[in-house]
DSSP file (Angstrom, degrees, kcal/mol; ACC not computed):
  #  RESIDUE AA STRUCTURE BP1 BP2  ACC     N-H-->O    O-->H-N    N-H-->O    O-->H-N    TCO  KAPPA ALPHA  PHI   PSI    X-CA   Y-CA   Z-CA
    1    1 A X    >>        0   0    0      0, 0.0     4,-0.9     0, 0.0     3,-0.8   0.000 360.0 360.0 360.0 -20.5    9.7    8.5   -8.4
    2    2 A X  H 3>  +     0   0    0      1,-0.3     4,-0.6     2,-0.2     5,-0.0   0.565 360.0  57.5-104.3  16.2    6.4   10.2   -8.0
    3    3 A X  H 34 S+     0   0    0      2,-0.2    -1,-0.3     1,-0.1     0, 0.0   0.413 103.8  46.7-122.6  30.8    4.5    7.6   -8.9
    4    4 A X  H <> S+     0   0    0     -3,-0.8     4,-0.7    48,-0.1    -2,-0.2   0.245 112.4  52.1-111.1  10.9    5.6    5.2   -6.4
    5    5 A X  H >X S+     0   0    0     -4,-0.9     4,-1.4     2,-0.1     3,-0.7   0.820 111.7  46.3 -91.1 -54.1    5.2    7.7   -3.8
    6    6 A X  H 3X S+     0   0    0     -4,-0.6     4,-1.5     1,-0.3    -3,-0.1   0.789 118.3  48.5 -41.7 -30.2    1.5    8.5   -5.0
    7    7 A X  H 3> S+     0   0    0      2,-0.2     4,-0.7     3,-0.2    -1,-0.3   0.850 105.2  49.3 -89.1 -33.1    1.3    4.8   -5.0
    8    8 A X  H <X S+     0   0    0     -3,-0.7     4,-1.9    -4,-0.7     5,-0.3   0.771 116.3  51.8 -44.7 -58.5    2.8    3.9   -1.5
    9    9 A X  H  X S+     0   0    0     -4,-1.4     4,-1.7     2,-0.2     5,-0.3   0.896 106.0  50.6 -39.0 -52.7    0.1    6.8   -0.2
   10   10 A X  H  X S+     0   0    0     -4,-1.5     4,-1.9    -5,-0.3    -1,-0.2   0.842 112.3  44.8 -82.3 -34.9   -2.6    5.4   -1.7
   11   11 A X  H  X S+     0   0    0     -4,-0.7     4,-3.2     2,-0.2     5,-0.3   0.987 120.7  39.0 -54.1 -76.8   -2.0    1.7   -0.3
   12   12 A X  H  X S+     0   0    0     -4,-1.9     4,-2.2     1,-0.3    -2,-0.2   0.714 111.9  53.0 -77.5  -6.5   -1.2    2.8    3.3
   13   13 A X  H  X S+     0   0    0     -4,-1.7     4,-1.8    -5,-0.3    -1,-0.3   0.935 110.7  51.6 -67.7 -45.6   -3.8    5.5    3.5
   14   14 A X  H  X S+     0   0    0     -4,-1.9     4,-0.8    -5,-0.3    -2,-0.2   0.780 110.8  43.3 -30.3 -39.8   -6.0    2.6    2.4
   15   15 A X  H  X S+     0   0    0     -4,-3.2     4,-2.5     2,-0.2     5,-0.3   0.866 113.1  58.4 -81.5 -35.9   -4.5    0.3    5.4
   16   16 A X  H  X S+     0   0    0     -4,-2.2     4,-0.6    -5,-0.3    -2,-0.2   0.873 116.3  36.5 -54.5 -44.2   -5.1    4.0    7.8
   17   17 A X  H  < S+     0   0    0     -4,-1.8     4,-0.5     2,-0.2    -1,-0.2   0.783 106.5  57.7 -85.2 -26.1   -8.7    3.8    6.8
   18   18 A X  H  < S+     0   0    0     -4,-0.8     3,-0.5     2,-0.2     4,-0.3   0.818 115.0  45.2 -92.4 -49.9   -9.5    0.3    6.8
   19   19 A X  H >X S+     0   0    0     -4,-2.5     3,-4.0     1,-0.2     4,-0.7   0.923 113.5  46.6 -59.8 -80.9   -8.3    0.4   10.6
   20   20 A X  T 3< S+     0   0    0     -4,-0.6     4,-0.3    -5,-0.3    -2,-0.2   0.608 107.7  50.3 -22.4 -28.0   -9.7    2.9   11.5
   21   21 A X  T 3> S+     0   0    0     -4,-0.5     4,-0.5    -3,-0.5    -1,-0.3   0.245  97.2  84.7-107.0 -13.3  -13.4    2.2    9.9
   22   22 A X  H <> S+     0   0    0     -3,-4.0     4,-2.5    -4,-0.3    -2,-0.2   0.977  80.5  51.6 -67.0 -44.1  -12.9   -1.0   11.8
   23   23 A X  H  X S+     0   0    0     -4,-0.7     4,-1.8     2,-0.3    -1,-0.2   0.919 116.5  42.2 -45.9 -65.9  -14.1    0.1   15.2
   24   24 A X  H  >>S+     0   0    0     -4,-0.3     4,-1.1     1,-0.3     5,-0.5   0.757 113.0  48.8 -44.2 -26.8  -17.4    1.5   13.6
   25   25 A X  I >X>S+     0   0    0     -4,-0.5     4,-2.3     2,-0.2     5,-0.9   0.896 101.4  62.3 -92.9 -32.4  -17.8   -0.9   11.8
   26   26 A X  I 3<5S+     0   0    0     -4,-2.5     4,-0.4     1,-0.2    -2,-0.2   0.963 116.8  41.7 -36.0 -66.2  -17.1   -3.4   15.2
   27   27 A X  I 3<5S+     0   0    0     -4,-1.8    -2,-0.2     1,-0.2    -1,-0.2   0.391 116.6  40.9 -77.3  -7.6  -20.3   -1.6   16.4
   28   28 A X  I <<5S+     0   0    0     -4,-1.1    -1,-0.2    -3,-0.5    -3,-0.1   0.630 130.2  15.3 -92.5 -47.8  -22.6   -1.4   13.4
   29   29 A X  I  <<S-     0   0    0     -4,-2.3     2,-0.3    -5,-0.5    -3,-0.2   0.955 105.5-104.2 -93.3 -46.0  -22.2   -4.9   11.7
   30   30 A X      < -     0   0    0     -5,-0.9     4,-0.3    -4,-0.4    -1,-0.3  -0.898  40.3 -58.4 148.1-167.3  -20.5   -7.2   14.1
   31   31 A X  S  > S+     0   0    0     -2,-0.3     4,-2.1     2,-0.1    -1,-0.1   0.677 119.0  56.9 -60.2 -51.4  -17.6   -8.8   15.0
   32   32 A X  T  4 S+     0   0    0      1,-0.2     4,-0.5     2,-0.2    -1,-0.1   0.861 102.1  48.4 -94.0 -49.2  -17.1  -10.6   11.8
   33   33 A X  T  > S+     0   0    0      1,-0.2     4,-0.8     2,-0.2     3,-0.3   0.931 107.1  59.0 -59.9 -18.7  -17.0   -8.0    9.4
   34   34 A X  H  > S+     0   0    0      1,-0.4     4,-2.5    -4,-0.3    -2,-0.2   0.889 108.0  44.4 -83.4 -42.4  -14.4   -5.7   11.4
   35   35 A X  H  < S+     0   0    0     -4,-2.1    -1,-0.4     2,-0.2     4,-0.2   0.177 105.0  58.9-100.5  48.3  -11.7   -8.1   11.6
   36   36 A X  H  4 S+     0   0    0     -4,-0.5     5,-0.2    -3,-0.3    -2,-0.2   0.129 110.6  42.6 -89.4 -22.3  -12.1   -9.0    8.2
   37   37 A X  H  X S+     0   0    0     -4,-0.8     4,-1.2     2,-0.1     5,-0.2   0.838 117.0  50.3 -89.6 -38.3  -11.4   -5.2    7.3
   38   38 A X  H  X S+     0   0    0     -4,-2.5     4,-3.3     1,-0.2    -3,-0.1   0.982 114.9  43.6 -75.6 -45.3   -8.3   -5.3   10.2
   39   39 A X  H  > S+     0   0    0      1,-0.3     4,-1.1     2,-0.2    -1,-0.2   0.788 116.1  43.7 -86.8 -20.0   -6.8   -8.7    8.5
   40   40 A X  H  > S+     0   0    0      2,-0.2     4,-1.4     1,-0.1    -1,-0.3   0.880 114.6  55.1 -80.3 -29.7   -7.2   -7.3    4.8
   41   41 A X  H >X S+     0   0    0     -4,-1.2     4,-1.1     1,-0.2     3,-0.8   0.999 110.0  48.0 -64.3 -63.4   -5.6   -3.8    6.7
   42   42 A X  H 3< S+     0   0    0     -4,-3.3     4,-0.4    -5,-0.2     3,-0.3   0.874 105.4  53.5 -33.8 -53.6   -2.7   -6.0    7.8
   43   43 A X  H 3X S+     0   0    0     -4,-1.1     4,-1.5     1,-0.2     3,-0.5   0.770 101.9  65.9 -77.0 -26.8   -1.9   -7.9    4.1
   44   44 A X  H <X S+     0   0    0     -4,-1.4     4,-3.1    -3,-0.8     5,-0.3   0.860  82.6  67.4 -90.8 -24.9   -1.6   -4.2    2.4
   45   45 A X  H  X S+     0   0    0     -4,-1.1     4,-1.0    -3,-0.3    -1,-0.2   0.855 106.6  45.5 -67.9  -7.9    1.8   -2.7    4.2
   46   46 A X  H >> S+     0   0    0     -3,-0.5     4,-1.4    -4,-0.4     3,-1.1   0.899 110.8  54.2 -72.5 -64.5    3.9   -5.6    2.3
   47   47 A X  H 3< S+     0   0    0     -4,-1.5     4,-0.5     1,-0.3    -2,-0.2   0.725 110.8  47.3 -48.4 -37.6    1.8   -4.6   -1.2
   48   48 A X  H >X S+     0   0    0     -4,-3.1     4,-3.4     2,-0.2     3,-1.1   0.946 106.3  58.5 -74.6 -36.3    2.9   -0.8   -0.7
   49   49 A X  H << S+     0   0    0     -3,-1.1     4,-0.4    -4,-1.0    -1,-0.2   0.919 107.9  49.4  -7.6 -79.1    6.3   -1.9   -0.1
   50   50 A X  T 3< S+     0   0    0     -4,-1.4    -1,-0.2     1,-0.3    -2,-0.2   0.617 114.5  38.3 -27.0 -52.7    6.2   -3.4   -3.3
   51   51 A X  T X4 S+     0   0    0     -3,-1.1     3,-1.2    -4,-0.5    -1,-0.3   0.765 108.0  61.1 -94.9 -29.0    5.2   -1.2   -4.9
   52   52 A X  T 3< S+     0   0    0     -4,-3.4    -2,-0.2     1,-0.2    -3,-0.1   0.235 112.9  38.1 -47.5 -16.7    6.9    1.4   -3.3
   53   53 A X  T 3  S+     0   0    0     -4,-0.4     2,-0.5    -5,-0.2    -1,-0.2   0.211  87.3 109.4-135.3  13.1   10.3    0.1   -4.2
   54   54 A X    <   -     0   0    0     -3,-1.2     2,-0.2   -50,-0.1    -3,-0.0  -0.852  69.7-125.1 -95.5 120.6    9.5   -1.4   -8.0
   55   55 A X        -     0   0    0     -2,-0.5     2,-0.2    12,-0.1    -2,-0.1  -0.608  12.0-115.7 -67.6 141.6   11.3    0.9  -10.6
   56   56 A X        -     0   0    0     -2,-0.2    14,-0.1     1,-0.1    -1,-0.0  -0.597  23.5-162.8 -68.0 115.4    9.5    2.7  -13.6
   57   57 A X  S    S+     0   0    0      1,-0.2    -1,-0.1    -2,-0.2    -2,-0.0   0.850  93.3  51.8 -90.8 -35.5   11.3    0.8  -16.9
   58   58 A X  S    S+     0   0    0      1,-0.1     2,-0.4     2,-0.1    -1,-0.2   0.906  95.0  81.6 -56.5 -40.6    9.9    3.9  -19.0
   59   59 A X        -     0   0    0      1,-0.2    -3,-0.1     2,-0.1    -1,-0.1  -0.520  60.8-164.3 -89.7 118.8   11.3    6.7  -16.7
   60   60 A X  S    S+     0   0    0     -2,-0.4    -1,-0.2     1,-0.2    -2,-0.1   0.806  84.9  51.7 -75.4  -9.8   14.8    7.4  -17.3
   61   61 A X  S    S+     0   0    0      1,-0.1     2,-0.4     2,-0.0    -1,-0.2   0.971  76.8 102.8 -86.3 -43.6   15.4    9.3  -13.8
   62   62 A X        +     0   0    0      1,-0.2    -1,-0.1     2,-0.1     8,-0.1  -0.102  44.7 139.4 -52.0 100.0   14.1    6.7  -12.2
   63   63 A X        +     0   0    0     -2,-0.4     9,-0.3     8,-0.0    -1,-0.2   0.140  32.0  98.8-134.7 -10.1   17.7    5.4  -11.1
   64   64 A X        +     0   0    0      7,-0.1     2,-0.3    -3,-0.1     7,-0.1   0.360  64.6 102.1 -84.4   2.8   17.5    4.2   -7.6
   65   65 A X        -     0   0    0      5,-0.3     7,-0.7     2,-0.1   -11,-0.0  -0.748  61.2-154.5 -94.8 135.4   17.2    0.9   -8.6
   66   66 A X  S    S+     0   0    0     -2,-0.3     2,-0.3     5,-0.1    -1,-0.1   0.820  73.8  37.6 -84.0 -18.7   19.7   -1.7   -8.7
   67   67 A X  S    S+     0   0    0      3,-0.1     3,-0.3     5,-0.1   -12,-0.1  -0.744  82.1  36.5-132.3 173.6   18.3   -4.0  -11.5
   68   68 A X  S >  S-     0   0    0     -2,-0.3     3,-2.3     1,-0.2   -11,-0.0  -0.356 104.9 -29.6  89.4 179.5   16.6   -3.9  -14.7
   69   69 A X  T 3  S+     0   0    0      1,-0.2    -1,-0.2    -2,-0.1   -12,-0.1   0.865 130.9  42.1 -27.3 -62.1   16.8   -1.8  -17.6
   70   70 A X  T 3  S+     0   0    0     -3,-0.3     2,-0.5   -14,-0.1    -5,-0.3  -0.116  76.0 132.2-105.1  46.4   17.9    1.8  -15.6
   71   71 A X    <         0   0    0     -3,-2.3    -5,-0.1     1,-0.1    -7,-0.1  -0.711 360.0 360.0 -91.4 156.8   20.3    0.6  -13.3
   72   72 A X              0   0    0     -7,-0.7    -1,-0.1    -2,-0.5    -6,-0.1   0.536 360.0 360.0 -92.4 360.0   23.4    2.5  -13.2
């Protein structure tokens, strides 16, 4: 389980910065480059999801899962 919370952090902190840097980034580069960071910032809360909810086949506590190898 703690590496798909380490893994879920590291994806939406990503999406936290990637908004966030947009604004600066609005005012340094242009227009073009800031929503290209906002739409790639958008596409990553499904991917942590994802990842966030895929069970570990190697870790036998990893049990919260309904399918695959270690479902109960």
């Amino acid at each position: 389980m703690k590496r798909r919370v380490r893994q879920y952090g590291l994806v939406m902190g990503t999406c936290l910065i990637l908004f966030a840097g947009s604004l600066p980034v609005y005012y340094l580069f242009g227009t073009g480059w800031a929503v290209a960071m906002c739409a790639v910032a958008a596409l990553l809360p499904p991917v942590a999801v994802t990842l966030g909810t895929l069970g570990d086949p190697r870790d036998p506590q990893d049990r919260d899962n309904r399918y695959g190898p270690n479902a109960d």
